[in-house]
C-alpha positions in Angstrom: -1.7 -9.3 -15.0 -1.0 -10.0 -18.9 0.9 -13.4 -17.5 -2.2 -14.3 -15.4 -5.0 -13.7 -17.7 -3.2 -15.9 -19.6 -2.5 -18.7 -17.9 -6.2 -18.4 -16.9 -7.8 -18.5 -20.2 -5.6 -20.7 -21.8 -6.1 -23.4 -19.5 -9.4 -23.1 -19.5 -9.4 -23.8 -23.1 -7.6 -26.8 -22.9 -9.4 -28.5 -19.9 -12.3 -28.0 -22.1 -10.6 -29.8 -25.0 -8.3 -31.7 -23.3 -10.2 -35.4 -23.7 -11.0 -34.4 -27.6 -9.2 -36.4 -29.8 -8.2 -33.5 -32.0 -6.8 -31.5 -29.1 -3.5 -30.5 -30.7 -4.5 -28.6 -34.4 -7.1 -26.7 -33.3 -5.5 -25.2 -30.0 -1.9 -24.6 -32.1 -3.6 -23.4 -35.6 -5.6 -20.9 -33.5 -2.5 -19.1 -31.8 -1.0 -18.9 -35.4 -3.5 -17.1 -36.5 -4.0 -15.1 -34.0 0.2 -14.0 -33.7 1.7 -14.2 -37.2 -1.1 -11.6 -38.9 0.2 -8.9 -37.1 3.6 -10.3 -36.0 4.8 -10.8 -39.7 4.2 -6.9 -40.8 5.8 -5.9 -37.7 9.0 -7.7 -38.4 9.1 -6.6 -41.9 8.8 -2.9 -40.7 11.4 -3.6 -37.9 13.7 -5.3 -40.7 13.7 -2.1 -42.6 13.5 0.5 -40.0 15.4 -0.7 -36.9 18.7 -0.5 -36.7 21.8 -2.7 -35.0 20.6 -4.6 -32.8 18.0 -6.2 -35.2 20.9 -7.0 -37.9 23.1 -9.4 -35.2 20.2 -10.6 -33.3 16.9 -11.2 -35.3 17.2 -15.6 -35.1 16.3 -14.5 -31.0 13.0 -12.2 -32.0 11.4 -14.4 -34.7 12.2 -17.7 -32.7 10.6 -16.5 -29.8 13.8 -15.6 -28.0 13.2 -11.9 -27.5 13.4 -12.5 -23.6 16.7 -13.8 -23.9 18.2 -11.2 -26.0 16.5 -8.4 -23.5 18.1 -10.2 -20.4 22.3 -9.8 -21.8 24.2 -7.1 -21.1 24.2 -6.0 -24.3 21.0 -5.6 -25.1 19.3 -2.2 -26.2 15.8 -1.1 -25.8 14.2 -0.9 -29.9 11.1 -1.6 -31.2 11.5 -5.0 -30.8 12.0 -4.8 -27.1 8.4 -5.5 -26.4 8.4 -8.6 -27.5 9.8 -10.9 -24.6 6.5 -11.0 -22.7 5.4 -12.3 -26.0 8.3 -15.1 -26.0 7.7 -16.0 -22.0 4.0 -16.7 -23.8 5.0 -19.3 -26.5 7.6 -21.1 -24.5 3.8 -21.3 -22.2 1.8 -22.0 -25.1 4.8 -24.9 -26.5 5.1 -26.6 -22.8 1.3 -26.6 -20.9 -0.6 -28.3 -23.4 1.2 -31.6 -22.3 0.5 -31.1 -18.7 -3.4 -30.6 -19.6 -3.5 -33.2 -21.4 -1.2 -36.2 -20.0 -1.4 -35.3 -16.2 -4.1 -35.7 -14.1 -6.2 -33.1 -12.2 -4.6 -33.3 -8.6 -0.9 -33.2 -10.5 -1.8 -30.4 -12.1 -2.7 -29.3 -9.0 0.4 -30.5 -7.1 2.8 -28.7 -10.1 0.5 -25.8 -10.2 1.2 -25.1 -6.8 4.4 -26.1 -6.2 5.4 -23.3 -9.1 3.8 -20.6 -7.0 5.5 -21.8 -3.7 9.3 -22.1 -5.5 9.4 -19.3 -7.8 9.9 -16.9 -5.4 12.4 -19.0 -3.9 14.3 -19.4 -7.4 14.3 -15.4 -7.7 15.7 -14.8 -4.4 18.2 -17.3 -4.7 19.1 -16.0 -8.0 19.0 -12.6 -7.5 22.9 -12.5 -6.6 24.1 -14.3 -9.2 22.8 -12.5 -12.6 23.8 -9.3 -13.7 21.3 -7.0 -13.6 17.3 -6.9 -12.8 16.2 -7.7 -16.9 17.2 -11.3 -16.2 15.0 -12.0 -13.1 12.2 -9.9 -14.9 12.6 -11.6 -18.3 13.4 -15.3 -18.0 10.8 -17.9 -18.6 11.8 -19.3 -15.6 11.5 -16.4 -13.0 8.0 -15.4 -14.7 6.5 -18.8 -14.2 4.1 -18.1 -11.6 1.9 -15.5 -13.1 0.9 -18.1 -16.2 0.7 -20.8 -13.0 -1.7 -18.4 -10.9 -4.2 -17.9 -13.7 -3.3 -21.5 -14.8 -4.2 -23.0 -10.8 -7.6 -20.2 -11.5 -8.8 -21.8 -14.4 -8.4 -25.3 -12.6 -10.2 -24.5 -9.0 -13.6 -22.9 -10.7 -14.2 -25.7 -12.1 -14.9 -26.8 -8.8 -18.5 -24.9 -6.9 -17.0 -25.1 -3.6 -14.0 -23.3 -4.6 -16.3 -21.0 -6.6 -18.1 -20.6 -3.5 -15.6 -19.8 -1.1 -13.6 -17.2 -3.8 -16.8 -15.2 -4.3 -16.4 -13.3 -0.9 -12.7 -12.8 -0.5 -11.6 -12.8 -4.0 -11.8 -8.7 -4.2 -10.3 -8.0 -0.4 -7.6 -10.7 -1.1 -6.9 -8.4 -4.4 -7.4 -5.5 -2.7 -5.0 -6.2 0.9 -2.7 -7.1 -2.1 -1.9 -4.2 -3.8 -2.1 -2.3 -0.9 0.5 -4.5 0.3 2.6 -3.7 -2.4 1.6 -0.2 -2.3 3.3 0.4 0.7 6.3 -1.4 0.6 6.8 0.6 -2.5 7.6 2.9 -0.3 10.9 1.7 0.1 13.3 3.0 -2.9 14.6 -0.6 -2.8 11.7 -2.0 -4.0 11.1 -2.2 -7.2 11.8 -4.6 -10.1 14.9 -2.2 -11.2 16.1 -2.0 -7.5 16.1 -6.3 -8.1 16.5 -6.9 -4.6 16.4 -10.1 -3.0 13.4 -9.0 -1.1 11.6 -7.7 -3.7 12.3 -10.6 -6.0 11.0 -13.1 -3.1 7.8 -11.1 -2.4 7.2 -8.4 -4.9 6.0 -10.5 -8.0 4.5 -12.9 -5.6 2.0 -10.0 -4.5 1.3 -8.3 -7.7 0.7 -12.0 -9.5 -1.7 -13.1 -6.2 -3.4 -9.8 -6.3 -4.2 -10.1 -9.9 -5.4 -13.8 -9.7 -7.5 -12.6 -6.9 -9.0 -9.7 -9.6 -9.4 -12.2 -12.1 -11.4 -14.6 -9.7 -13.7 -11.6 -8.8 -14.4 -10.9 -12.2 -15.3 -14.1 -13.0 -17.5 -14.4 -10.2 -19.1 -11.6 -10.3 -19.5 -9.8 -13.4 -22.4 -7.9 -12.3 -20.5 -5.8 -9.6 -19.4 -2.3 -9.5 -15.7 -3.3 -10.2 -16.3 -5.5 -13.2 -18.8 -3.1 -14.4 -16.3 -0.6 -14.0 -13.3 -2.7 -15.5 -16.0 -3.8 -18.4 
């Protein structure tokens, strides 16, 4: 959901910007400010407080690397642990702008979905040949279709009729979704720890679709009892 949301508003801020001949600055001086404030005392604190791993491995958490160091063998869970969704986020925030702004709507279309037909594929395929489930739940590039769902959101209601037709089945879709998922939870083997190949080729895809599907319902209708409820 934190992947989707996201990719949603992000890209809505730069197809709003994305003909403005100061597109860069603003977009990039606004995530600054927005990360370091808070990211700059937690380092300090975790500098001081945290022990081994922080010592051998800090390049990996202050250059954004945090998902890499949590996906080795090695790694330990610390303070710092927290921080690869953050990392998956600026490798998003470094790489998108471009597409916004150099491609045209129906390739961003065409990449946009393409992402959220392979990366399923990729994790399956994958699955057998890492060591354990932090990479497939870690790695920029088996988290790539959450940002793309939210990303492909932003894009579409732009459009009425796509407005149109997502008003009515945006909150079932969500909702046959997660009860989807619900139910082949069931199964012991599925789960993100379990990192099974059928989990990794439909398990992400559901909980990502289901929370684009949320996203679209609460942007459609903000008056209704779930958004008043999520509100």
């Amino acid at each position: 959901l934190f992947f989707v949301l996201s990719g949603f508003l992000i890209t809505g801020l730069l197809r709003k910007a994305h003909n403005d001949a100061r597109f860069w600055a603003p977009f990039y001086t606004k995530r600054m400010t927005r990360i370091l404030p808070p990211l700059i005392p937690f380092f300090l604190l975790c500098a001081m407080e945290v022990p081994s791993p922080w010592g051998r491995t800090w390049w990996a958490y202050v250059f954004f690397g945090a998902n890499i160091a949590q996906s080795l063998p090695s790694a330990k869970v610390t303070d710092l642990s927290v921080l690869w969704s953050l990392a998956i986020e600026e490798h998003f925030y470094l790489l998108w702008p471009f597409a916004v702004r150099f491609l045209r709507m129906r390739q961003v279309l065409i990449l946009l979905v393409g992402i959220l037909l392979l990366e399923p594929v990729v994790r399956a395929l994958f699955t057998r040949h890492v060591w354990g489930w932090q990479p497939i739940y870690c790695l920029t590039p088996f988290q790539l279709d959450g940002l793309g769902a939210g990303a492909l959101l932003a894009v579409l209601l732009e459009d009425e009729a796509w407005r149109r037709r997502l008003q009515n089945v945006a909150l079932p879709g969500a909702a046959a979704c997660l009860l989807v998922f619900a139910v082949c939870s069931q199964w012991k083997g599925y789960s993100p720890w379990a990192s099974s190949v059928w989990f990794n080729l439909t398990g992400y895809s559901l909980l990502v679709v289901g929370s684009a599907l949320l996203v679209a319902h609460l942007a459609l209708r903000p008056r209704s009892v779930v958004s008043r409820a999520l509100s």
